[in-house]
KOLSEVEX-435959 format. One record per residue (C-alpha): y negated, x, z. Coordinates in pm, 1 decimal, padded with zeros to 6 digits. Example, Ala and Ser with C-alpha at 12.3 -4.5 7.8 and 13.67 -1.06 7.14 Angstrom:
2
+----------+----------+----------+
:        Y :        X :        Z :
+----------+----------+----------+
:  00450.0 :  01230.0 :  00780.0 :
:  00106.0 :  01367.0 :  00714.0 :
+----------+----------+----------+
***
This chain:
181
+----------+----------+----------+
:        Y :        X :        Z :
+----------+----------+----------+
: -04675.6 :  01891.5 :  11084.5 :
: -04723.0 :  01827.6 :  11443.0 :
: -04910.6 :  01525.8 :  11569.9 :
: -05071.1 :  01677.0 :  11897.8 :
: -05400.4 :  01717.8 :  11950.7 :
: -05357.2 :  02076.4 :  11970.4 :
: -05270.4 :  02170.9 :  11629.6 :
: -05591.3 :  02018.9 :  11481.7 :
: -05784.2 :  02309.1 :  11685.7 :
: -05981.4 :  02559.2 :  11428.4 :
: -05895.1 :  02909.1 :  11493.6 :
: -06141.4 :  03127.1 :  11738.6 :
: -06445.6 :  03184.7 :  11556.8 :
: -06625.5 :  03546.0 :  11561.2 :
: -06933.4 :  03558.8 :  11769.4 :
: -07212.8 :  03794.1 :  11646.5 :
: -07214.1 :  04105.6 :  11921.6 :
: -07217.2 :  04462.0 :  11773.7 :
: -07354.9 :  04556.8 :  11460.3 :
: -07096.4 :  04663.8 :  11198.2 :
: -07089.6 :  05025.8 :  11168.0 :
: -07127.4 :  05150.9 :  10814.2 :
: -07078.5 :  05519.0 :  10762.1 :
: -07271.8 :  05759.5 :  10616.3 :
: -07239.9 :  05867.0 :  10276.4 :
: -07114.4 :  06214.9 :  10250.9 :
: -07062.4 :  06480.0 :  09982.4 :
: -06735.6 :  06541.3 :  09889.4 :
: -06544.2 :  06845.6 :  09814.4 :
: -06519.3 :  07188.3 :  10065.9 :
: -06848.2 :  07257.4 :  10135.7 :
: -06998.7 :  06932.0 :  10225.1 :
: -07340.3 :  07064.6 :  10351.4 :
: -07547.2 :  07134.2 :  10090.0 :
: -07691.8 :  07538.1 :  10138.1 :
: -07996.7 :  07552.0 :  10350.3 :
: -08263.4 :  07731.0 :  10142.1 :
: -08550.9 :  07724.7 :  10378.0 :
: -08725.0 :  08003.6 :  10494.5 :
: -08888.9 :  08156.1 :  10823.8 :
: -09238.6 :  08138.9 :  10871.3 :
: -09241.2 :  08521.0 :  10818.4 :
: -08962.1 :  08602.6 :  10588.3 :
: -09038.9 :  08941.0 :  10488.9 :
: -09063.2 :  09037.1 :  10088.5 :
: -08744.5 :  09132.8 :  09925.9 :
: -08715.0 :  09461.1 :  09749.4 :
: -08430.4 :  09428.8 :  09480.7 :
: -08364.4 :  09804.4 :  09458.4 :
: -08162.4 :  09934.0 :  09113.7 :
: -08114.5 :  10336.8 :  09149.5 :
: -08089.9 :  10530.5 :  08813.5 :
: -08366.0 :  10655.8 :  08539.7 :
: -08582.7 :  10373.4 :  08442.7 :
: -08556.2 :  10236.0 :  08123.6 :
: -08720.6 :  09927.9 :  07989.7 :
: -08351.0 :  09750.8 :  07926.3 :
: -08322.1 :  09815.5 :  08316.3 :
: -08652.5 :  09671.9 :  08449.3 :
: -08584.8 :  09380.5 :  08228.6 :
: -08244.5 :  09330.4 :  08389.1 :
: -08368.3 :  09359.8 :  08740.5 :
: -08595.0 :  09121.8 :  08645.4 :
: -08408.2 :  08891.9 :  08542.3 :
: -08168.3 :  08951.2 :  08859.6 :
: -08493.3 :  08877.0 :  08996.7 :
: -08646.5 :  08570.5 :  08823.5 :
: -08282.5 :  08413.7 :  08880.7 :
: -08337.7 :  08451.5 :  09259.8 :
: -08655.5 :  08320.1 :  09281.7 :
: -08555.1 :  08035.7 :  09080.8 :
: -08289.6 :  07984.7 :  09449.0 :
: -08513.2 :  08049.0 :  09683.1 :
: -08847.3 :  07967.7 :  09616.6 :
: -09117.3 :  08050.9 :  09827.8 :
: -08969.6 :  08419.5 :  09925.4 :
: -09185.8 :  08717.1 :  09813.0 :
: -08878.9 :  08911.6 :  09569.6 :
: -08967.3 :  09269.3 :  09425.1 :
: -08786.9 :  09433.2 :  09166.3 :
: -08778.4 :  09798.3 :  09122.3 :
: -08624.2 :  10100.2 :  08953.9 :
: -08557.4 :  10397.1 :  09242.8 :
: -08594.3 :  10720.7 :  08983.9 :
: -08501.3 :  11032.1 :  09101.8 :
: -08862.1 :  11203.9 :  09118.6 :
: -09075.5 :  10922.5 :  09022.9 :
: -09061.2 :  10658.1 :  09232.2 :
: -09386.1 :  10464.4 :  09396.0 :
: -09251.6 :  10230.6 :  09670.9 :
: -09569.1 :  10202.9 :  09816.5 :
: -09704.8 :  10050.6 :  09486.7 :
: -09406.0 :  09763.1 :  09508.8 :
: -09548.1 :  09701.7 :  09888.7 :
: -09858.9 :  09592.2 :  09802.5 :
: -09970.2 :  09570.5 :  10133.2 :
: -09656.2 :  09423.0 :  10303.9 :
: -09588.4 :  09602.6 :  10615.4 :
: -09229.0 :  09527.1 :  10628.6 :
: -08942.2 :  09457.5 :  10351.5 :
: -08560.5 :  09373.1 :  10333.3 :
: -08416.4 :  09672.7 :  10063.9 :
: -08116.8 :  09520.3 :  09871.8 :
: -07969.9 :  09812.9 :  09641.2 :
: -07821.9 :  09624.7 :  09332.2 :
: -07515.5 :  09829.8 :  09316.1 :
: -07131.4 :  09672.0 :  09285.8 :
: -07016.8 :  09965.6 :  09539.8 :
: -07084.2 :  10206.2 :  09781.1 :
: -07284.9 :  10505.4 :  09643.5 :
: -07352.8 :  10819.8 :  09898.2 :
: -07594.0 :  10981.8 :  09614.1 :
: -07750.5 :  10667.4 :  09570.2 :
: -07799.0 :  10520.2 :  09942.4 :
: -07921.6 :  10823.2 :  10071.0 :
: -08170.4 :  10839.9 :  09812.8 :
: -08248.3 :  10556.6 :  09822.8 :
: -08325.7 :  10589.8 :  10219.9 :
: -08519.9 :  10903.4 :  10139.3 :
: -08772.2 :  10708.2 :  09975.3 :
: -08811.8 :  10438.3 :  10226.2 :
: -08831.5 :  10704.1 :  10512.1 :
: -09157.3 :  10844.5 :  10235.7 :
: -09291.8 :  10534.1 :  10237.8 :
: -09460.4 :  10365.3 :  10564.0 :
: -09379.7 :  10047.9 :  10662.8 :
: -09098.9 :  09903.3 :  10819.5 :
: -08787.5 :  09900.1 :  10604.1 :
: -08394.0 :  09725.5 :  10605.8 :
: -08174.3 :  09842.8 :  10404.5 :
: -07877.7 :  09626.1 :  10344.8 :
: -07507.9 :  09709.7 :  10231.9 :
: -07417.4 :  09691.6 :  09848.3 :
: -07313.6 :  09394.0 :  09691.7 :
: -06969.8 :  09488.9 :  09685.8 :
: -06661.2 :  09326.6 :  09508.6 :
: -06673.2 :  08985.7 :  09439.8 :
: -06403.8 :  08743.6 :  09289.2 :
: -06731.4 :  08701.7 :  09058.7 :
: -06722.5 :  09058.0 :  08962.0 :
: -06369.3 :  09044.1 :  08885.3 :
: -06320.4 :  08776.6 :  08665.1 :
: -06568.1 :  08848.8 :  08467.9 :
: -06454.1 :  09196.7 :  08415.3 :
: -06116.4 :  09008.9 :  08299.1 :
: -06297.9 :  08823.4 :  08050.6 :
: -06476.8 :  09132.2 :  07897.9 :
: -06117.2 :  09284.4 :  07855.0 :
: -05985.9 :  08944.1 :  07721.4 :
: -06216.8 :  08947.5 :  07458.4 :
: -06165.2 :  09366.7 :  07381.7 :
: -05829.2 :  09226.1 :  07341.2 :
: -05685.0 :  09420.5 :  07672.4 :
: -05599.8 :  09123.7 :  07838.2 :
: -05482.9 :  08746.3 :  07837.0 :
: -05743.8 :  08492.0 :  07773.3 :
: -05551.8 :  08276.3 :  08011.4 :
: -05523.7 :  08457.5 :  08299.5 :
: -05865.7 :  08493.7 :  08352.9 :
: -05940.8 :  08134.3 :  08486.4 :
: -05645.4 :  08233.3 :  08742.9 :
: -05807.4 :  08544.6 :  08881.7 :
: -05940.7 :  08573.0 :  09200.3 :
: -05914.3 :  08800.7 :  09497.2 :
: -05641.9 :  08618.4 :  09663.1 :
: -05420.1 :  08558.4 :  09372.0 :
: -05124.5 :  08787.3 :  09376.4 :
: -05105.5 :  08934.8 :  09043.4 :
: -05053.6 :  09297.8 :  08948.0 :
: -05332.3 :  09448.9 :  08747.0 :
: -05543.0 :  09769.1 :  08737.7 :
: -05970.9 :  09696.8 :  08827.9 :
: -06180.2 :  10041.7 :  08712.0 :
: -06499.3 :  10086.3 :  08885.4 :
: -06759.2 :  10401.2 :  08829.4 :
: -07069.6 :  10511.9 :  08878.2 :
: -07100.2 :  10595.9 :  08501.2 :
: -07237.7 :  10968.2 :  08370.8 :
: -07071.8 :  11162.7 :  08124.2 :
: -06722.4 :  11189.4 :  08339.8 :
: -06707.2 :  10788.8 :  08265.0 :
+----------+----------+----------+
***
């Protein structure tokens, strides 16, 4: 130990001068913000459009497509309906809506079915957008994989490995059903 005066000195003392920063909490994972769900002033109605004969199995499912939707984005105005081949009143669905988004609930392009489809919007006044299929999804695919899985066609395990980018050989059957299916 040292006797000079200098070694009894405290050590510098902090003086108060910035606050401390303290970050902001923040979600985790890839997608950090959370999806934005709010919706334009004038968000016009969406028409979820299934083509084929109706059938009370199929405006039950396209309600539930719809009811699920709703349940996402609440507030928007979402129509279900069945585009039949003779019989189809899109002008009833309006209901006074002068414009509509047209969202055809198919898993792939469809000539037959999109240009029917746009024949009865072009019968129909009002302004109308038509959007693209749904299309293939890793969704889609995986749960096609289970379906075979439990047929027996395929491994159980696999399935959780399945996606679009994973490089596995396999064979993925899509139609448009009737009696050639």
């Amino acid at each position: 130990m040292s006797s000079s005066s200098d070694a009894a000195s405290p050590l510098p003392a902090r003086t108060p001068g910035l606050p401390t920063r303290v970050p902001q909490p923040r979600q985790g994972g890839r997608h950090r913000r959370p999806d934005s769900h709010e919706l334009p002033e004038a968000a016009k109605p969406l028409i979820l459009a299934v083509p084929g004969p109706a059938s009370e199995a199929l405006a039950a499912l396209v309600g539930e497509v719809a009811l699920l939707a709703r349940a996402d984005l609440t507030g928007l105005d979402i129509r279900p309906i069945v585009i039949e081949a003779d019989n189809t009143d899109l002008a009833a669905i309006m209901r006074g809506a002068s414009a509509a988004v047209v969202v055809p609930l198919l898993l792939g392009p469809d000539p037959v079915a999109a240009a029917h489809t746009d024949a009865v919007l072009a019968a129909t006044e009002g302004e109308f957008t038509r959007t693209g299929v749904l299309g293939p999804h890793p969704f889609l695919a995986e749960v096609l994989h289970e379906r075979l899985s439990e047929a027996g066609l395929a491994r159980a395990d696999r399935a959780r490995l399945f996606s679009v980018a994973t490089a596995a050989e396999g064979i993925v059957l899509v139609t448009t059903g009737g009696p050639e299916a």
